[in-house]
C-alpha positions as CSV (number, residue, x, y, z in Angstrom):
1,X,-106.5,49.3,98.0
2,X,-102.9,50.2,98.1
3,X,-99.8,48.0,98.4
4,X,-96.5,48.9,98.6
5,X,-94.1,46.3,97.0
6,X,-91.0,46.6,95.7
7,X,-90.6,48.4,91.9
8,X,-91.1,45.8,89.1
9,X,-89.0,45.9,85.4
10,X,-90.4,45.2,82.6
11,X,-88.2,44.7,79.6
12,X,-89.4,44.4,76.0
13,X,-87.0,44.2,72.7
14,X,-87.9,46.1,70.1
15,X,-86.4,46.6,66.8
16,X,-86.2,50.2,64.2
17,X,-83.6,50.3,61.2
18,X,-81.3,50.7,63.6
19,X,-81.3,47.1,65.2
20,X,-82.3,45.6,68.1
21,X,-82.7,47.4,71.3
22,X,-84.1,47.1,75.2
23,X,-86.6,49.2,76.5
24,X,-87.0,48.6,80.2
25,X,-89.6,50.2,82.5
26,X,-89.1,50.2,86.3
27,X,-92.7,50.2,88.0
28,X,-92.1,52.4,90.8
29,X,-95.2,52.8,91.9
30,X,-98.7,51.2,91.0
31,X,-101.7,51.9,92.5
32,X,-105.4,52.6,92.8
33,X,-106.0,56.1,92.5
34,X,-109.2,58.8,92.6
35,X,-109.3,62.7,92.5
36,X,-111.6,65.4,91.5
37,X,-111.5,66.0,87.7
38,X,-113.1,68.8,85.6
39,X,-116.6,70.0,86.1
40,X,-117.5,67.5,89.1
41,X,-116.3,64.8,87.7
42,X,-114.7,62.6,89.8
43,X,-111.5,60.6,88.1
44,X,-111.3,56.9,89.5
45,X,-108.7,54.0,88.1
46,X,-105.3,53.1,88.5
47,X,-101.9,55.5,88.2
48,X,-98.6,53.9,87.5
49,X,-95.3,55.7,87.8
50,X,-92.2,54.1,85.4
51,X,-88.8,55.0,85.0
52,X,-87.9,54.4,81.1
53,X,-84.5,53.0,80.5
54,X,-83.1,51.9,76.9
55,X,-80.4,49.6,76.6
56,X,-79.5,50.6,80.1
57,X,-79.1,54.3,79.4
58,X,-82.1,56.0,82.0
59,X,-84.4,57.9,79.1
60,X,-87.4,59.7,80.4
61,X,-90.2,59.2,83.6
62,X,-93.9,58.6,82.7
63,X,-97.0,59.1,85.0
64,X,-99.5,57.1,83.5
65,X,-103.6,56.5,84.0
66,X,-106.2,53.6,83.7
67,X,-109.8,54.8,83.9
68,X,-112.5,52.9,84.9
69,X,-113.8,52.1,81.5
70,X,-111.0,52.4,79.5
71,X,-108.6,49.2,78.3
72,X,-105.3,51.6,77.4
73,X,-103.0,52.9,79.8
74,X,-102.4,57.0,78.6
75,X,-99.8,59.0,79.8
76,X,-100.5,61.9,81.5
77,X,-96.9,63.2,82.6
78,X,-93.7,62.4,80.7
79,X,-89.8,63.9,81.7
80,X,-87.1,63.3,79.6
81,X,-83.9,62.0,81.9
82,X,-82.7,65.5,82.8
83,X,-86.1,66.3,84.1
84,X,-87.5,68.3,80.9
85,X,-90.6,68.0,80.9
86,X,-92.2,67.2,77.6
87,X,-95.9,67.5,78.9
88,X,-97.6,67.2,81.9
89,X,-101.1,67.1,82.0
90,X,-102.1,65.5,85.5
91,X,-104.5,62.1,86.7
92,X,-106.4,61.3,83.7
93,X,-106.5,64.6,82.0
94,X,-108.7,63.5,78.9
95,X,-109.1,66.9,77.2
96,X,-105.7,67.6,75.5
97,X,-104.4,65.1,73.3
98,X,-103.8,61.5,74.8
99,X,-100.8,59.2,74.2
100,X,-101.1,55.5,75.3
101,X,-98.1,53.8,76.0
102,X,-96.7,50.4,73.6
103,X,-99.0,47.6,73.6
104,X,-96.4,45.3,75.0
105,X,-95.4,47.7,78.1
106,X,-99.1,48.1,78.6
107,X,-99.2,44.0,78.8
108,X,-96.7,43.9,81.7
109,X,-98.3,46.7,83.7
110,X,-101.9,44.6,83.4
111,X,-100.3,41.5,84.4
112,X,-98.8,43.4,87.5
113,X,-102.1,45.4,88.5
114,X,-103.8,41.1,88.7
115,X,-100.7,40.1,90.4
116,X,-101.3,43.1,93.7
117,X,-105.3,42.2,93.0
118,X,-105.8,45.9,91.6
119,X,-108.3,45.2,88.9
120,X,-111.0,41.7,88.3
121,X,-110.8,42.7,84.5
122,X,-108.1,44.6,82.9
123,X,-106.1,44.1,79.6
124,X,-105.9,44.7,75.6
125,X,-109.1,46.2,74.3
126,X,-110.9,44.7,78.1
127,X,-112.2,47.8,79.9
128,X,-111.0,48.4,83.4
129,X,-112.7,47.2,86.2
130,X,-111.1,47.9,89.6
131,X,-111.0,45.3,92.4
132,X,-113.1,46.2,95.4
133,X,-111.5,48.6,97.9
C-alpha cells in the first residue's frame, strides 16, 4: 500500500546545557517498502524519508527503516545539510552498526504510519506488523 499525502512535521523540544531547542522533522515520504537483502533475504517493512531541521536552521536528511519484527525505526542513510554524507548504508542494512532515531521522533512517525493505515501494530518496544497490501 502506498499513499502519497502531503509531508508531515513533527516537532519535539529538547533541552542540553545549552537550553532549550526545536528539532523538527519533515516526513517527506512514508511508505511501505520491500527489496532483496543479503543472501536471499528479502527486506520487508516500512521506509521513511525526513528532512531534519533545528530551531529552523535545515540540519541533515535521514532515510530511515521499520522491519517487520522490529519496534525501532534505524537509520540507514543520513546527509548532513550540504549533502555530506555521514553514512549510507541502504533499506534495512542490519550488518554494520545500527542507529535508531529519538524515542519521541520515532512516536510521531508511528502515529503517522496508523494514520495512512500502514501498520495494525506498530510503536515503543511493539514489533511491526504491516497492514495488508
Amino acid at each position: 500500500m502506498t499513499t502519497q499525502t502531503d509531508p508531515q512535521t513533527i516537532s519535539i523540544e529538547l533541552a542540553d546545557e545549552d537550553g532549550t531547542y526545536t528539532l523538527a522533522a519533515t516526513v517527506e515520504e512514508l511508505k511501505r517498502h520491500q527489496e532483496a537483502g543479503l543472501f536471499g533475504m528479502k527486506l520487508i517493512g516500512l521506509y521513511a524519508q525526513l528532512t531534519i531541521t533545528v530551531d529552523g536552521e535545515k540540519a541533515e536528511t535521514q532515510f530511515l527503516s521499520l522491519l517487520v519484527d522490529e519496534s525501532h525505526w534505524i537509520i540507514d542513510d543520513r546527509f548532513g545539510a550540504n549533502g555530506y554524507p555521514f553514512w549510507a548504508h541502504g533499506f534495512g542494512a542490519r550488518y554494520l552498526r545500527c542507529h535508531a532515531i529519538l524515542p519521541e521522533l520515532a512516536d510521531g512517525l508511528d502515529n503517522l504510519a496508523r494514520e495512512r493505515g500502514l501498520a495494525t501494530a506498530i510503536g515503543r518496544d511493539v514489533p511491526l506488523a504491516l497492514a495488508d497490501a
